[in-house]
C-alpha positions as CSV (number, residue, x, y, z in Angstrom):
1,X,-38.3,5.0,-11.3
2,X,-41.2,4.6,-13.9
3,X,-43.2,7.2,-13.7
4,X,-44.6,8.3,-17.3
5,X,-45.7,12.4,-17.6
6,X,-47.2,14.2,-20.8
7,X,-46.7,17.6,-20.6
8,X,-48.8,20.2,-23.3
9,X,-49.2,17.2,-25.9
10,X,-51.2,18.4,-29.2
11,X,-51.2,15.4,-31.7
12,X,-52.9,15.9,-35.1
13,X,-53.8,13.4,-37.7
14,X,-53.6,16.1,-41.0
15,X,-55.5,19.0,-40.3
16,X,-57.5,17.4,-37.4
17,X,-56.3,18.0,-34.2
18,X,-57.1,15.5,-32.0
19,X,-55.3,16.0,-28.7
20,X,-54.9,19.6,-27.1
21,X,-52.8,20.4,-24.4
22,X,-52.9,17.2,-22.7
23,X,-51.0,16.7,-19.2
24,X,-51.1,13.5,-17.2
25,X,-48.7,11.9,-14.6
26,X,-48.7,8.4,-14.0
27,X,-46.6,7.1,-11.0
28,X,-44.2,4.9,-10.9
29,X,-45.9,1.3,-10.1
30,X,-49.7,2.8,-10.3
31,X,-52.3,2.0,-12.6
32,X,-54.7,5.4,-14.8
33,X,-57.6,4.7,-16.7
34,X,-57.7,6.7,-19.3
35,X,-61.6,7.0,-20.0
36,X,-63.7,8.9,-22.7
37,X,-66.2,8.5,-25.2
38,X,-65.2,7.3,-29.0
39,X,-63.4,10.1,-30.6
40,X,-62.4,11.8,-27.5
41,X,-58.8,10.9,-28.2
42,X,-57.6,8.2,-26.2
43,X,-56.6,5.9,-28.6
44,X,-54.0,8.9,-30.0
45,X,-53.0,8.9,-26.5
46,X,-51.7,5.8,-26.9
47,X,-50.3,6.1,-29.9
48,X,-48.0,9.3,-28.8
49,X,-47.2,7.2,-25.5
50,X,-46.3,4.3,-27.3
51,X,-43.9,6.1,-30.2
52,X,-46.1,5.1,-33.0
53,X,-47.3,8.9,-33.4
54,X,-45.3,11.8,-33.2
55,X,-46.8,14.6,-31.0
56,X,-46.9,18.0,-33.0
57,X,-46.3,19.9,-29.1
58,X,-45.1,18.8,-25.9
59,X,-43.0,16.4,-23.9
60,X,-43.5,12.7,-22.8
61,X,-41.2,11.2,-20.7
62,X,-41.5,7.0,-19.9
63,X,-39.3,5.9,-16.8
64,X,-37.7,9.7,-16.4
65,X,-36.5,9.6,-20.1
66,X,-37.8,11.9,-22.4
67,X,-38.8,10.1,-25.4
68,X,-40.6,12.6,-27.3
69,X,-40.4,16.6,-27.4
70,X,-38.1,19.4,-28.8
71,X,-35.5,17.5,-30.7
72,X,-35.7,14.6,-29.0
73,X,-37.3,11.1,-30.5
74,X,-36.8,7.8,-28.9
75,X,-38.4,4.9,-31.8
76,X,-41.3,2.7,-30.0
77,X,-39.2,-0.5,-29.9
78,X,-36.5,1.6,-27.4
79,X,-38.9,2.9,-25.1
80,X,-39.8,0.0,-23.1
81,X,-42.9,0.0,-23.6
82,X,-45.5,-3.1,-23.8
83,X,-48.6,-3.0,-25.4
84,X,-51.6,-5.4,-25.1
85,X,-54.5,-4.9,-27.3
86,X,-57.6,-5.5,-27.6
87,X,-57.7,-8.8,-29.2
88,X,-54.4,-9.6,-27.2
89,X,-52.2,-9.7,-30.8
90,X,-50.7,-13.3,-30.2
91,X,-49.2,-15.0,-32.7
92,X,-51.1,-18.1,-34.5
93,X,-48.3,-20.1,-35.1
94,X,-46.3,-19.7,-31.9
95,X,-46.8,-22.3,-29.0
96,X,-47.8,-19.9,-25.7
97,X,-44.3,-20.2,-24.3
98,X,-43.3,-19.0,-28.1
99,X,-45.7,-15.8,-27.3
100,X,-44.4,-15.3,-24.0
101,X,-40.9,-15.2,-24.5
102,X,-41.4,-13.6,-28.4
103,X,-40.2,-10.3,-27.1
104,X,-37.2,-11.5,-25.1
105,X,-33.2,-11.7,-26.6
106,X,-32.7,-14.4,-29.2
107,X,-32.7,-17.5,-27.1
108,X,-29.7,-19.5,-27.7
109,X,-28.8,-23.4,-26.4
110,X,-27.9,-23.3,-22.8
111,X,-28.1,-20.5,-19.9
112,X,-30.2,-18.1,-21.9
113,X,-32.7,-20.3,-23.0
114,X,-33.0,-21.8,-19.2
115,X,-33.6,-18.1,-18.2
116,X,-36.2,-18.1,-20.9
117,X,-37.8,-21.1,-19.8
118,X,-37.7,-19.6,-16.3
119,X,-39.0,-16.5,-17.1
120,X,-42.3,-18.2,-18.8
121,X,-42.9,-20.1,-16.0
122,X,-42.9,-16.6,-13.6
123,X,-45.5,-15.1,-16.1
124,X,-47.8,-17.9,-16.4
125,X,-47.8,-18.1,-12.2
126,X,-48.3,-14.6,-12.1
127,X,-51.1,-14.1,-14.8
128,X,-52.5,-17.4,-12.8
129,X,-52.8,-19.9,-15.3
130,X,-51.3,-23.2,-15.9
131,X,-47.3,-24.2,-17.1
132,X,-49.1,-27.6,-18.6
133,X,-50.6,-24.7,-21.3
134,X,-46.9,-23.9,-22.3
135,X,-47.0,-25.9,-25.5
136,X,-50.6,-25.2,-26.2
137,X,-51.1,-23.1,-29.3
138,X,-53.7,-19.6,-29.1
139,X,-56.7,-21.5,-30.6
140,X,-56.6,-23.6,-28.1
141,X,-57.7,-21.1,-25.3
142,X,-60.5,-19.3,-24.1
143,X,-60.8,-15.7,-24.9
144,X,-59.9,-14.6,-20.9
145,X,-56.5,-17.1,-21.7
146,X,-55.3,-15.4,-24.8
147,X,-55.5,-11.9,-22.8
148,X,-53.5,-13.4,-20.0
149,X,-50.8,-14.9,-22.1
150,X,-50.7,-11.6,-24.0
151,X,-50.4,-9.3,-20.5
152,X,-47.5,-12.0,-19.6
153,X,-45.8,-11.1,-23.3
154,X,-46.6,-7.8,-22.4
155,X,-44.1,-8.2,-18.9
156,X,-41.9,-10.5,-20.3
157,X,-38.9,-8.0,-21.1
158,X,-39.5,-5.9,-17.5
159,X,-41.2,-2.9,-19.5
160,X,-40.6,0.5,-17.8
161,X,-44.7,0.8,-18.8
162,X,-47.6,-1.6,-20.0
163,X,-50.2,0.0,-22.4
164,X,-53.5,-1.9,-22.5
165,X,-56.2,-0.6,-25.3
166,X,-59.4,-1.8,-24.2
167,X,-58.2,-5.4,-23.0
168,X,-61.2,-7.0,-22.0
169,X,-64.2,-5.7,-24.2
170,X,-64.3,-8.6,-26.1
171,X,-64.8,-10.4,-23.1
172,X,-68.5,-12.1,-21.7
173,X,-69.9,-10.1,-18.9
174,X,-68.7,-13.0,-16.2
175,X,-65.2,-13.7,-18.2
176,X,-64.2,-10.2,-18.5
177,X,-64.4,-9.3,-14.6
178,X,-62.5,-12.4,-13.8
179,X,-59.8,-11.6,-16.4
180,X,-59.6,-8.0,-15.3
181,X,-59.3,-8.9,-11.8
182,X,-56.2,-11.6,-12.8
183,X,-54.6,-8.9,-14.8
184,X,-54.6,-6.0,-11.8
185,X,-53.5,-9.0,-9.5
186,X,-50.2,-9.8,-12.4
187,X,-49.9,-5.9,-12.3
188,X,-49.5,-5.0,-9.2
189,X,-47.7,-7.9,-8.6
190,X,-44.8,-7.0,-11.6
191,X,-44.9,-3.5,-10.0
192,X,-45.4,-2.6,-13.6
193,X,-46.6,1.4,-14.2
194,X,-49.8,0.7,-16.6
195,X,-52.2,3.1,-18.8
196,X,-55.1,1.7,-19.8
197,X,-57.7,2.9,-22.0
198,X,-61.7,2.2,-21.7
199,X,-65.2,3.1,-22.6
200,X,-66.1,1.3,-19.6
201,X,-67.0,3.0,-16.7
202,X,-67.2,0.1,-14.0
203,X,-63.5,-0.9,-15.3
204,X,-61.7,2.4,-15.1
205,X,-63.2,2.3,-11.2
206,X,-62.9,-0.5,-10.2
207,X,-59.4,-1.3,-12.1
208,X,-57.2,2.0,-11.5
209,X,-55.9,4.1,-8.7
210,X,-56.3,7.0,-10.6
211,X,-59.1,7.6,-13.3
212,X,-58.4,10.4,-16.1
213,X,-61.5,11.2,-18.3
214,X,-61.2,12.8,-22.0
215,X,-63.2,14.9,-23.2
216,X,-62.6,16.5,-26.9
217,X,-59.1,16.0,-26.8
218,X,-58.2,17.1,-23.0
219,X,-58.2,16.1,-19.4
220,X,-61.7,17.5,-17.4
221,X,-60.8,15.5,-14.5
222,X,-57.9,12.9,-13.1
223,X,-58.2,11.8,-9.3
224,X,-58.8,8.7,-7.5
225,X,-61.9,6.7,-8.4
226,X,-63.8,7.3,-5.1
227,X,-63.1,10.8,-5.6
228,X,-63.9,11.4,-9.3
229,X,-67.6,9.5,-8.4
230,X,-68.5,11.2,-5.6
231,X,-67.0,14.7,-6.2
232,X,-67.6,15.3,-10.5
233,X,-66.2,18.5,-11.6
234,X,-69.1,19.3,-13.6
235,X,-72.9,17.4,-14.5
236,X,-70.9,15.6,-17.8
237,X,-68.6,13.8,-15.9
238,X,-71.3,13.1,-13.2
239,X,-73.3,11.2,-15.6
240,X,-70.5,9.6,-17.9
241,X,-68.5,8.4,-14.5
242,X,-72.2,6.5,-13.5
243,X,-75.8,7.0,-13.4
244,X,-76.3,10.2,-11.8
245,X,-80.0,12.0,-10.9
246,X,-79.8,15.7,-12.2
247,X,-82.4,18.1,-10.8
248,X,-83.2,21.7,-11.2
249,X,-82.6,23.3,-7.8
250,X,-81.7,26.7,-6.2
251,X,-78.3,27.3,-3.9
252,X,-78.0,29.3,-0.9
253,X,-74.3,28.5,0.0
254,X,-74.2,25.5,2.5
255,X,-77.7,24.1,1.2
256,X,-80.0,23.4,-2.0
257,X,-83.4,23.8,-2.4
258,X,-85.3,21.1,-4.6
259,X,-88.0,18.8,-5.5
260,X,-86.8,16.8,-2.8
261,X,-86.8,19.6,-0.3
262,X,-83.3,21.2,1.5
263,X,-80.2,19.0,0.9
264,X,-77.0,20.0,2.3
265,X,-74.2,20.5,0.1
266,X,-70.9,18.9,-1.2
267,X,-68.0,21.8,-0.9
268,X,-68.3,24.7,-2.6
269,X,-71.4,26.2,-4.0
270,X,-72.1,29.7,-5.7
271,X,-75.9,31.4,-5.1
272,X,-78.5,30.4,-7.3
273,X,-80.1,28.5,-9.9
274,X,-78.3,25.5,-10.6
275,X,-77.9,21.8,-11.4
276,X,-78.4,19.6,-8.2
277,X,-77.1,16.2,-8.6
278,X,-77.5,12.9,-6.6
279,X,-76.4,9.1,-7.2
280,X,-79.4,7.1,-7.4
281,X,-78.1,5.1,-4.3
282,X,-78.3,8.3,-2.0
283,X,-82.1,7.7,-2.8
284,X,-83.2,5.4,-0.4
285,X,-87.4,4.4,-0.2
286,X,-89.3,3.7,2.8
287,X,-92.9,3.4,3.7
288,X,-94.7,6.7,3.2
289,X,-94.7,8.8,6.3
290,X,-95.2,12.3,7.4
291,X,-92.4,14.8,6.7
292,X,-91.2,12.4,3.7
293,X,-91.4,13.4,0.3
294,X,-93.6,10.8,-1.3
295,X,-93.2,9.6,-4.5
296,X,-95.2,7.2,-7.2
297,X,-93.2,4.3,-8.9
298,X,-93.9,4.6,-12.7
299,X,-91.1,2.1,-13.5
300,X,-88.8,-0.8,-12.3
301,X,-85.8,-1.9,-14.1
302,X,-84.8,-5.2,-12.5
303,X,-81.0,-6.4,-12.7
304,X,-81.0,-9.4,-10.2
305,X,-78.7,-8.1,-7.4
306,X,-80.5,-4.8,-7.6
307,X,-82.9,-2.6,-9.5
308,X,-83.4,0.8,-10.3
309,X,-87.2,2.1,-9.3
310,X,-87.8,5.3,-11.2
311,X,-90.6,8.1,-9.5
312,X,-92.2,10.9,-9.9
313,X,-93.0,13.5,-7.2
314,X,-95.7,16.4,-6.7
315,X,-94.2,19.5,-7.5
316,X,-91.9,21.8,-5.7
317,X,-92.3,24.7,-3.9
318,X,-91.4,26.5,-7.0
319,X,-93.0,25.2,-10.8
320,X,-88.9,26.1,-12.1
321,X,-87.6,23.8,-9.1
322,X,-89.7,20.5,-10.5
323,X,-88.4,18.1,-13.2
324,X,-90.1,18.1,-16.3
325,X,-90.5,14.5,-16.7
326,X,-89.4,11.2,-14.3
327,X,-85.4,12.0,-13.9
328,X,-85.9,11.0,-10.3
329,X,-84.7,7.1,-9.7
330,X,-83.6,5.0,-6.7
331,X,-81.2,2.6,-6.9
332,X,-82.4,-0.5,-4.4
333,X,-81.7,-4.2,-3.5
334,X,-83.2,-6.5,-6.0
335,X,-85.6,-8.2,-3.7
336,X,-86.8,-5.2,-2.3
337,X,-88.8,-3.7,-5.1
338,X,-91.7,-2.0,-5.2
339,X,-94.3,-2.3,-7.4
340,X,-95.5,0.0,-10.2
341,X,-98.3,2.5,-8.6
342,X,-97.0,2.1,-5.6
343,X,-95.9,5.3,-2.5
344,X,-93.5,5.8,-1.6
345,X,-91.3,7.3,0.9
346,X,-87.5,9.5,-0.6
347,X,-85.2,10.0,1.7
348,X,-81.7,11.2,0.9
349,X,-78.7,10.1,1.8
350,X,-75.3,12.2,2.5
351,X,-74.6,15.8,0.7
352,X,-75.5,16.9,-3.2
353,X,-73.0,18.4,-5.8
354,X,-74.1,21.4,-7.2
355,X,-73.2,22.7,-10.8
356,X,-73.7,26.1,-12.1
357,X,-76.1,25.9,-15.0
């Protein structure tokens, strides 16, 4: 078992308290994404996990040990913990086999050093790069390399959990998704319980089973990535888990009324004015027919494989129910784009969420 909990962890730096009340349960073998915005707290997160900050309240407890609460304090070196940073932290002078095996027992002449030799060789296989870079030095590799060798120092000693602090935002745009992808292959594969932290949004989705965002030093949401997309808790997390169309509308239980005319509804909804919102890929265009809405395209923002085509639409039934400036936007295939000026047809796809105001 390697589960890691948090249970009512406040962690201060002075007077400033930075996390407040924080809970979290990572499962044995699965893979959080700890996501915020800077200063929302997940670096301390880290720290407190890790050992190398001392929670003021509260319990953590790494592989069904308890490592930090009421008098009990396990040092960071004893937790079995590894940590990968973001610059990956290897050592200059050390060949990559030197890296790998840096956090293993003191090799000696013989068996251990054998097993040492052995166990490189597993980590390099499983982070999916070559043995032939063994005696290669850091400087010698790409950027996506170091953060491999680093996750394989990372595994090396079998660690109970695997901290990773915004691994792959150094990272090109093209090098960065195929390192990520190599790293939640080497994961999985190690069976290794991992917390990792990001700004990112498209990482924490598409990297973690679970996603956990941070706001102001707590937990607004943890659930599965599907989940915490299509079902937000509230209009903040809609828009910081993706771009996310926000209208003014008015609920009657199991339907909305808005700009874009009776929606059904996602769960729960009280009575009343409220905050309608859609993912620009429910909004699908066609040609302008009768019983559409029909919009005009005041902008296209072209991305290659697709673009997003904002409108704007006649008003409402009600002046309160219209957006006060182009919030509506479509998100579309990129070779299907209309042009600017152009009708169109909105049609929407699958249920709202609906927000109080």
């Amino acid at each position: 078992m390697s589960d890691v909990r948090l249970r009512g962890v406040h962690a201060s730096y002075g007077a400033e308290e930075i996390l407040k009340g924080v809970d979290l349960l990572v499962p044995s073998g699965g893979i959080t994404a700890v996501l915020g915005d800077s200063g929302s707290g997940k670096t301390t997160l880290l720290k407190v996990v890790s050992g190398f900050l001392r929670p003021i309240v509260g319990e953590v407890e790494v592989g069904g040990r308890l490592v930090a609460g009421p008098g009990s304090w396990v040092a960071p070196e004893k937790r079995g913990v590894g940590y990968v940073r973001q610059d990956g932290g290897l050592f200059p002078h050390l060949s990559i086999a030197g890296n790998i095996s840096f956090g293993l027992s003191r090799p000696l002449m013989g068996r251990r050093e054998q097993r040492h030799q052995v166990r490189v060789r597993e980590l390099l296989d499983m982070v999916e790069l070559p043995l032939s870079i063994a005696d290669r030095h850091p400087d010698e590799l790409s950027g996506g390399q170091q953060q491999r060798v680093a996750l394989a120092r990372a595994l090396a000693p079998h660690p109970d959990l695997v901290l990773l602090d915004e691994p792959f935002s150094a990272l090109d745009t093209a090098l960065r998704t195929a390192t990520r992808e190599a790293t939640a292959r080497a994961l999985r594969a190690a069976g290794a319980t991992t917390l990792l932290v990001t700004h990112d949004q498209g990482e924490a989705l598409s990297f973690a089973d679970e996603v956990a965002v941070l706001r102001d030093g707590s937990f607004r949401q943890v659930a599965p990535p599907r989940t915490i997309y299509g079902e937000p808790v509230d209009a903040h997390i809609a828009a910081f888990l993706g771009d996310a169309v926000i209208l003014p509308g008015e609920s009657s239980g199991p339907e909305v009324s808005c700009v874009l005319g009776n929606l059904p509804v996602a769960g729960f909804a009280h009575r009343g004015y409220c905050d309608v919102m859609l993912r620009p890929e429910q909004i699908q265009l066609t040609a302008p027919q009768d019983g559409h809405i029909v919009g005009t395209v005041t902008k296209v923002s072209y991305f290659g494989h697709d673009a997003v085509v904002h409108l704007q639409v006649p008003p409402g039934a009600g002046a309160d129910l219209t957006p006060t400036s182009d919030v509506l936007h479509a998100r579309v295939v990129g070779n299907a784009t209309p042009e600017v000026g152009e009708l169109v047809g909105i049609q929407v796809v699958g249920p709202a969420r609906v927000f109080r105001h």
